[in-house]
N, C-alpha and C positions, 0 to 999 in steps of 0.2 A: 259396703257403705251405701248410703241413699245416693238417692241425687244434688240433693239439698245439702249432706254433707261433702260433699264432690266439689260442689260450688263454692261452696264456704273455705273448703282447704284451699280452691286458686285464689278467691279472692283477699287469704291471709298471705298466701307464696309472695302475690303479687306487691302484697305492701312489705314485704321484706325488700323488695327491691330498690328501696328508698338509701336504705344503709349503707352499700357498696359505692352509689350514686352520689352519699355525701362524704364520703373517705377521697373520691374522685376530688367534688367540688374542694375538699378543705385544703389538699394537694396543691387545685390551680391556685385558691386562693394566696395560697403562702409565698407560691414563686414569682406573684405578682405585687404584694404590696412591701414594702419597704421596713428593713427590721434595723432601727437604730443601733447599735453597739459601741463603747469605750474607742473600739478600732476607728471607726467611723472618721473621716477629716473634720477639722476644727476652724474655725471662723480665728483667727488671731494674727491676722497682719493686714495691711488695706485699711482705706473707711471702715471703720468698726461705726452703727447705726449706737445711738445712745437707748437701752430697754431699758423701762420702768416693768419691774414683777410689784404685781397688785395681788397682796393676799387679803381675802375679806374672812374674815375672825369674830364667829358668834360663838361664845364659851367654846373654848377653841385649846384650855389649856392645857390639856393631856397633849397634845401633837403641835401646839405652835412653835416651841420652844426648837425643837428638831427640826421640822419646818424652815425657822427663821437661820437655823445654822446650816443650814445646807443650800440658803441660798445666799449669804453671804460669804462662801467660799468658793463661788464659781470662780473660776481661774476667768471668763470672760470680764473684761475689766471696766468697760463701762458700763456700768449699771447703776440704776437706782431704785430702791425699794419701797414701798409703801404699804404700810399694815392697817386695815379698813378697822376696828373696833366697833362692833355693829352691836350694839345693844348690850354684851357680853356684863353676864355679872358673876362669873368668877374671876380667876386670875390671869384671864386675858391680856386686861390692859396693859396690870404689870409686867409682863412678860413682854409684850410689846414694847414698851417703854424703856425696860433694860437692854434691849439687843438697837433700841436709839441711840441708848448714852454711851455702848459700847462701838458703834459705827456710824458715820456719821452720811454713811449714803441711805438709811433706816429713817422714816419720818411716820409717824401715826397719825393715821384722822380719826375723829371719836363721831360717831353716832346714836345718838340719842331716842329718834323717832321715825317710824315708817309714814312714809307719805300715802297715799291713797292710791289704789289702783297701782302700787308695784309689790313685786315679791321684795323677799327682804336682800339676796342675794345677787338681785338685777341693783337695786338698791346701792347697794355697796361700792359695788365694781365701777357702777357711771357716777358717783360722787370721788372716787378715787381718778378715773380714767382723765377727769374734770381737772385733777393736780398734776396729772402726769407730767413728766417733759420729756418723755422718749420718743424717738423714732417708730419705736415698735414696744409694745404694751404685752407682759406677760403676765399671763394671769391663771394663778394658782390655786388651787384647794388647799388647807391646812393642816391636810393628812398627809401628804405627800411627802417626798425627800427624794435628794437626788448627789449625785456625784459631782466632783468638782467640774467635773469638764461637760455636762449634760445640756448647758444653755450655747456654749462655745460651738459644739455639734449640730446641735438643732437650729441656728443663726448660718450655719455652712451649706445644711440641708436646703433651707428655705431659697439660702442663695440659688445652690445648684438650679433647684426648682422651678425658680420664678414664682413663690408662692407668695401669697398674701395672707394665709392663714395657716400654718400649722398647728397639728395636733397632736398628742400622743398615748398612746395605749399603754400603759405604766404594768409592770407584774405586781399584783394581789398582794399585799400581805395579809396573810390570813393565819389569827394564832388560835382561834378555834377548834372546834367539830363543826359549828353551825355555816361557820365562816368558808369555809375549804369546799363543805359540801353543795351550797346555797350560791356563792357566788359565780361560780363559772356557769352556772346554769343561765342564771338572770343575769349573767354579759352576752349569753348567746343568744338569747330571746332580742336587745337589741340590735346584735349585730347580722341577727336575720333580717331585721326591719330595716337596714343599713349596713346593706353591703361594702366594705371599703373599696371592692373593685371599679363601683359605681359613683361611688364618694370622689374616689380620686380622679376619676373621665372626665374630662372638661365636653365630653358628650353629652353625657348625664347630668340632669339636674336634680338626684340625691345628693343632698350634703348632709355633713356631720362631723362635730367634732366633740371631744369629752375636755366638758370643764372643770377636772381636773388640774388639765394643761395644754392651756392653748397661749400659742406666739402667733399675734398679728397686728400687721403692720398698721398706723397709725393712719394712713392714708384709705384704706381699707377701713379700719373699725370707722372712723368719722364718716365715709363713704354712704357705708350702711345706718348710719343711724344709731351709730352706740348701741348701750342696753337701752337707753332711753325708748328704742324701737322694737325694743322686745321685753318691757316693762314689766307684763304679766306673766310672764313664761316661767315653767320650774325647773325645766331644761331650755334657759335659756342659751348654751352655746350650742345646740340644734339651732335652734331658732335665730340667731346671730350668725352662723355656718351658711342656714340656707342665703340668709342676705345678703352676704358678700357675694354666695357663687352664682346668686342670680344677676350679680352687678359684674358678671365676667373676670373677678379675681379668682388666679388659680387657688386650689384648699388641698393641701394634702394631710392626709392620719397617716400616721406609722405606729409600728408595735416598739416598745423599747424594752431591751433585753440590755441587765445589768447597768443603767442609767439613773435607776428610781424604782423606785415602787409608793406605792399606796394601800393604807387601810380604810376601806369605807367606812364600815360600822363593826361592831365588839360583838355585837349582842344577837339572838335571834330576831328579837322585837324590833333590833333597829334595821335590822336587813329587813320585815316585813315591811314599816312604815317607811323607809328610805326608797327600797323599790316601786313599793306601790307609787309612791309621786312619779319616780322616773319614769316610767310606764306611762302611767295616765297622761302625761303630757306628751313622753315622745311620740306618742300613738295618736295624737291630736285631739285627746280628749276624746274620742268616738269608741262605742262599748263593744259595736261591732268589731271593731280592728282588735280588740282584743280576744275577742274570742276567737281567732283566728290560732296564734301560738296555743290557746287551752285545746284544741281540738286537733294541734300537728301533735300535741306530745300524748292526748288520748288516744289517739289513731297511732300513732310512729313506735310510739316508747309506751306507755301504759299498756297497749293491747299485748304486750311478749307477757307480762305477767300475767295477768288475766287468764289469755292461753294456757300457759303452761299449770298457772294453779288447776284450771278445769282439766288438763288431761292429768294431773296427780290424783285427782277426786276421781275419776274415773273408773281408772285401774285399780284404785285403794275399793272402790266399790265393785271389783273382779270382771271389768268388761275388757275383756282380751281380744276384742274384734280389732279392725286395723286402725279405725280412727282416732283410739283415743292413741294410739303408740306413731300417726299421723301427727297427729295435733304437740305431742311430745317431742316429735323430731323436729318439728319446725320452729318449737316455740325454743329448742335450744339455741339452734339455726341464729333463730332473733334475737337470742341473749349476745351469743359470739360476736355476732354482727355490732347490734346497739354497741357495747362494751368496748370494741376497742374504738369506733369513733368516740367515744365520751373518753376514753385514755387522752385520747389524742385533746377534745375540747379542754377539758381540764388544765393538760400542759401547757395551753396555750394562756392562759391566764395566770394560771398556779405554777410554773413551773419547778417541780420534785413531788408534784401532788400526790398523794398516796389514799386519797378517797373515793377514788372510781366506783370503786363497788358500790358505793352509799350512795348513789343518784338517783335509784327509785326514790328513796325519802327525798332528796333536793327535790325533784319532781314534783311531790304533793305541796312542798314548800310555795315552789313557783307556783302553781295554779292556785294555791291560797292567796299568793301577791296580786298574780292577774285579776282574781275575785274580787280583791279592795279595790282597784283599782277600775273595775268598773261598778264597782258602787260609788266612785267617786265621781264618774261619770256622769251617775244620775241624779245623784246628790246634790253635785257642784260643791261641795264641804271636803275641805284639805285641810289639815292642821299638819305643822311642821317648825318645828326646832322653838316652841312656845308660841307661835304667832297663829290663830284661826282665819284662815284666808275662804271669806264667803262666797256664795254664787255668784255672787258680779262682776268677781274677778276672776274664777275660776271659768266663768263663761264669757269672758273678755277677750276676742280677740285681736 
């Protein structure tokens, strides 16, 4: 071998050594942040705090219907519900309207028109937040669903805690290919951006929370400022997260296992344009911070193929010296490696995931999401769920 290719083989050895490093890191991770369970203690005797759940509903019909029965069955007994009808022109309202007439803690607001300078979504939640009469404000997405006992636990937790915001990391449902293979990638892209270990340090001032589902206290949301204070945001419960924990309310995220789950999107198309938003904002709109992740998975994970394809070509072209049978052992090396932390990523969102293997293709997936996403950057042009949201708002902050 040259010298040159000498060089080349430590300096690919060297970036294998990232792989072992994050099997390490996902290890600590796991023993340190907090994993919800049915087991879990239950908030159900004492002061019970009165929660209003605020779901905000733009054609929303395929998932609110399930939605709305799963939170009207919380065994937690003071509660009151509020369904946002935001523009919705399918069968939303209805659907809203019948889970009113059959429960009478069930009340809908209808919304007609976006105001200027807010998303549609901050929208919702601070006209809703506006009716509330709870203690403590939950607020939900309309894909979601949950067990009877999931608000009673997570009211225990906070307790325990001293928290003023809780979050929670819901398991995927995912009835796809696209879905299974796509999503646990683009949860890790931002759970690299926001580490939960850091999220949850009252050291740190990373926060974060998924609004999915988030419980916080009313004294806390008003604190900050409502959405009213995060008006432009498209991940506004980032942006809502960071502002409580900078006002010294504790914020804890937890993972929840067998509590809920969630479907984001169906589609391939709706996983590119759903992520791409989520990105571009959590990343603070800056093109830089995104090329960041396109260049850990070009270098970390894209390089073992590459590798490996060129020492195939090699040998198929009869060069039996040692490099390319070099380049072959290492680049398996990097398969074995990559593969079972991605076993592991995978499980962690998808739990019974059976698409490991298919994460090179997730792969090009994400880096297609990261690319809109900074075109959206430079654009300032988002469009999202019918609404075209221009540069004035997109460069609002």
């Amino acid at each position: 071998m040259t010298s040159t290719q000498r060089t080349l083989l430590w300096v690919y050895a060297a970036l294998l050594a990232i792989w072992p490093l994050r099997h390490v890191v996902i290890s600590w991770v796991l023993r340190r942040i907090e994993t919800l369970t049915p087991e879990w203690p239950r908030r159900k005797s004492g002061h019970l705090p009165l929660v209003t759940a605020i779901i905000p509903a733009k054609d929303e019909e395929a998932t609110l219907g399930a939605c709305l029965a799963a939170v009207c069955a919380q065994t937690y007994r003071r509660l009151e519900i509020v369904v946002v009808d935001d523009r919705s022109t399918d069968g939303t309202a209805a659907i809203a309207r019948a889970a009113a007439a059959a429960d009478p803690r069930v009340r809908v607001m209808r919304i007609d028109a976006l105001p200027p300078g807010w998303t549609g979504k901050t929208h919702a939640l601070a006209c809703a937040a506006g009716e509330a009469r709870g203690d403590w404000l939950w607020f939900l997405d309309a894909d979601t669903t949950f067990v009877p006992e999931n608000l009673a636990i997570v009211m225990e937790y906070a307790r325990r805690q001293g928290a003023g915001l809780v979050s929670l990391l819901p398991e995927m449902r995912c009835e796809t290919f696209w879905e299974s293979v796509v999503q646990p990638l683009a949860s890790i892209v931002l759970m690299q951006a926001f580490p939960l270990v850091l999220v949850n340090a009252a050291t740190s001032r990373r926060a974060f929370a998924n609004g999915q589902y988030i419980l916080i206290a009313r004294t806390a949301y008003e604190a900050a400022g409502g959405h009213g204070a995060v008006r432009d945001r498209f991940v506004e419960d980032i942006a809502l997260a960071g502002r409580v924990k900078a006002l010294g309310f504790p914020i804890r995220v937890a993972l929840a296992r067998r509590l809920g789950d969630t479907r984001m999107y169906a589609s391939l198309g709706q996983l590119v344009h759903g992520w791409s938003r989520i990105l571009y904002d959590a990343f603070d709109r800056r093109a830089w911070r995104l090329m960041v992740p396109i260049l850990d998975g070009l270098v970390f994970n894209q390089s073992g193929h590459i590798v490996l394809a060129t020492a195939l070509v090699l040998l198929a072209q009869g060069n039996r010296g040692p490099w390319p049978w070099w380049l072959l052992g290492l680049s398996l090396i990097h398969h074995l490696l990559a593969y079972t932390v991605m076993w592991r990523v995978y499980r962690l969102s998808v739990p019974q995931s059976r698409h490991t293997a298919w994460y090179p293709i997730g792969n090009l997936v994400v880096d297609w999401i990261l690319l809109r996403a900074i075109a959206m950057c430079l654009t300032g042009r988002v469009r999202w769920r019918g609404t075209d949201y221009g540069r004035a708002l997109a460069a609002a902050r």
